[in-house]
C-alpha atoms as a printed R data frame, in Angstrom:
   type eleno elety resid chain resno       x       y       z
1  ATOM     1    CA   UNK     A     1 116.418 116.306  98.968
2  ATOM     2    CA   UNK     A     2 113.174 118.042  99.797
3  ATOM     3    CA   UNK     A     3 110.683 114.836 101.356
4  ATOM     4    CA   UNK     A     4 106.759 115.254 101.120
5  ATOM     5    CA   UNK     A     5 103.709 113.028 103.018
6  ATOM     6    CA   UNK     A     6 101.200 111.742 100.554
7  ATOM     7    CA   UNK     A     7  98.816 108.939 100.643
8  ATOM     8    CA   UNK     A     8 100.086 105.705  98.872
9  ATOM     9    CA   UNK     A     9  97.349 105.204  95.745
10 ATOM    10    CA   UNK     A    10  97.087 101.261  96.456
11 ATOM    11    CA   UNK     A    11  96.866 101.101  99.650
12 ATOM    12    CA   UNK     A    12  96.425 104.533 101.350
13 ATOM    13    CA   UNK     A    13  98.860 104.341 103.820
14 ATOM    14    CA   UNK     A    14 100.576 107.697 104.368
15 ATOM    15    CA   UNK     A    15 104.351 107.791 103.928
16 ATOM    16    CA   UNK     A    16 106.828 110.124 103.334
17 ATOM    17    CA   UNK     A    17 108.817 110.497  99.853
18 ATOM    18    CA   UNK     A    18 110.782 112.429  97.317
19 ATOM    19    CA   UNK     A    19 109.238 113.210  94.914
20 ATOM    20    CA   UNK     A    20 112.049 113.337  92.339
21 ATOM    21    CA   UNK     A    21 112.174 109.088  93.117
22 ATOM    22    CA   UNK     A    22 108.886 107.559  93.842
23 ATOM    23    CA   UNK     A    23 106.781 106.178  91.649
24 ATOM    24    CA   UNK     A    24 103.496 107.372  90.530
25 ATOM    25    CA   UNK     A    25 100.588 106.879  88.426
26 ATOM    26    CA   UNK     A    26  98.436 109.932  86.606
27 ATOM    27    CA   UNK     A    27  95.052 108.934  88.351
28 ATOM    28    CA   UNK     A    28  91.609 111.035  87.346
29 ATOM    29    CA   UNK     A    29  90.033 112.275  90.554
30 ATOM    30    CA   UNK     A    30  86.443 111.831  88.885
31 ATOM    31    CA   UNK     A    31  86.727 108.122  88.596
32 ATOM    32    CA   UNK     A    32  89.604 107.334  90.498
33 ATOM    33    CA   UNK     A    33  91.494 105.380  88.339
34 ATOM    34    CA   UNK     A    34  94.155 106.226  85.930
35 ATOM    35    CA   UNK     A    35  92.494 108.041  82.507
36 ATOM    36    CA   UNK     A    36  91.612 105.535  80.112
37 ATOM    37    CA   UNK     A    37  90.821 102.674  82.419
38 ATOM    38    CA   UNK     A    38  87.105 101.632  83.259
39 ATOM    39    CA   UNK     A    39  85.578 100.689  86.357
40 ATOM    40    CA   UNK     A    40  85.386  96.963  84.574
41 ATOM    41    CA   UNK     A    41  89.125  97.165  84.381
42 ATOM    42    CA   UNK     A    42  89.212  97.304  80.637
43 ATOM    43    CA   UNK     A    43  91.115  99.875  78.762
44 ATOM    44    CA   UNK     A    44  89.192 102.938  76.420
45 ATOM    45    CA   UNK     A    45  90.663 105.750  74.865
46 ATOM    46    CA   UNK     A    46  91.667 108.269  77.225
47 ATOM    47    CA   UNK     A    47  89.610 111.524  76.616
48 ATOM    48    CA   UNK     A    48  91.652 114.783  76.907
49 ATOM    49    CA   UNK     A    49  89.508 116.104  79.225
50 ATOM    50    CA   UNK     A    50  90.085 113.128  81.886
51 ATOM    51    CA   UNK     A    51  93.949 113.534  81.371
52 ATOM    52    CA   UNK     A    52  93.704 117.323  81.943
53 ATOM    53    CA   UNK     A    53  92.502 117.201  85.192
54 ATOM    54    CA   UNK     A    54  94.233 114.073  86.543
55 ATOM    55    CA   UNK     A    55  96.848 114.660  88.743
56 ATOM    56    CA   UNK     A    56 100.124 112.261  89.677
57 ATOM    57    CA   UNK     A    57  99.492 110.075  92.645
58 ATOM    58    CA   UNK     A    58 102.671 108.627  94.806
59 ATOM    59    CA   UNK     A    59 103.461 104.959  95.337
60 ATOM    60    CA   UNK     A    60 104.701 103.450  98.599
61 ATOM    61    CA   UNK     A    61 107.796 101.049  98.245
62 ATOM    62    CA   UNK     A    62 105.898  98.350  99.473
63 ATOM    63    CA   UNK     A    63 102.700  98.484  97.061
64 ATOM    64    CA   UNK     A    64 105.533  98.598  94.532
65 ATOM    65    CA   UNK     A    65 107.269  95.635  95.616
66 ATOM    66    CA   UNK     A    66 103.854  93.821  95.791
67 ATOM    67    CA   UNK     A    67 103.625  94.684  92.314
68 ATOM    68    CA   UNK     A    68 106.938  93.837  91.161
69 ATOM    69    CA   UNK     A    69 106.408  90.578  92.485
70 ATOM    70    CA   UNK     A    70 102.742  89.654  91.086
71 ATOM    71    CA   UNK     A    71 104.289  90.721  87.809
72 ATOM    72    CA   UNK     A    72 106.831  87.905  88.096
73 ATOM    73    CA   UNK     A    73 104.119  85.793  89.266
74 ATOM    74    CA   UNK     A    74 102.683  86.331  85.838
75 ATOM    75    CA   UNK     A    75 106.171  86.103  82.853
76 ATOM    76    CA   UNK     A    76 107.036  82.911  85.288
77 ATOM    77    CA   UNK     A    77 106.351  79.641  83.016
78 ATOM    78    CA   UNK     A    78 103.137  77.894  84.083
79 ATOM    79    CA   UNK     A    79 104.095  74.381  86.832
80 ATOM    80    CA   UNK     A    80 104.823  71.157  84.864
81 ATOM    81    CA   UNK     A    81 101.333  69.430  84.224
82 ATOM    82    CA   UNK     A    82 101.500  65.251  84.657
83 ATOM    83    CA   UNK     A    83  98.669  63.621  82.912
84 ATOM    84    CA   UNK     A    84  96.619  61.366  85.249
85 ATOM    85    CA   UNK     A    85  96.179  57.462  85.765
86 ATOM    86    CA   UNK     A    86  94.033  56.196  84.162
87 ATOM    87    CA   UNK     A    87  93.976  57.903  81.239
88 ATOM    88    CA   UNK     A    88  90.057  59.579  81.233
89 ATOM    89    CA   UNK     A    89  88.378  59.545  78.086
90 ATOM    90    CA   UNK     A    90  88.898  55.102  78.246
């Protein structure tokens, strides 16, 4: 199991990996976010140009258990909502 050091995308910590198991993301070394994504966070088509020269960056296990759990966070239904006493609108 050959084991590189790269720099964790999220978080920059450097850690060492294999690189048949972690995860990555293709990230565009122009803008520094993954090719189709704008600074604004919103989502455009991905020219080929940006994908071309974009280049796999490595995950730590933490960032990706950070992420695992936000995303949880987010398909977990919403707290139970009690209306309030009195009644507004009376």
């Amino acid at each position: 199991m050959p084991e590189e050091r790269g720099r964790c995308f999220a978080c920059k910590r450097e850690f060492t990996y294999d690189p048949e198991e972690v995860v990555t993301f293709l990230i565009d070394p122009q803008t520094g976010l993954p090719p189709g994504f704008s600074v604004l966070g919103t989502m455009r088509p991905a020219t080929p140009e940006a994908v071309a020269r974009s280049r796999d960056e490595p995950l730590c296990p933490d960032c990706h258990e950070r992420a695992e759990r936000y995303g949880a966070l987010l398909d977990a239904p919403p707290p139970p909502q009690w209306p309030t006493w009195p009644p507004s609108g009376n």
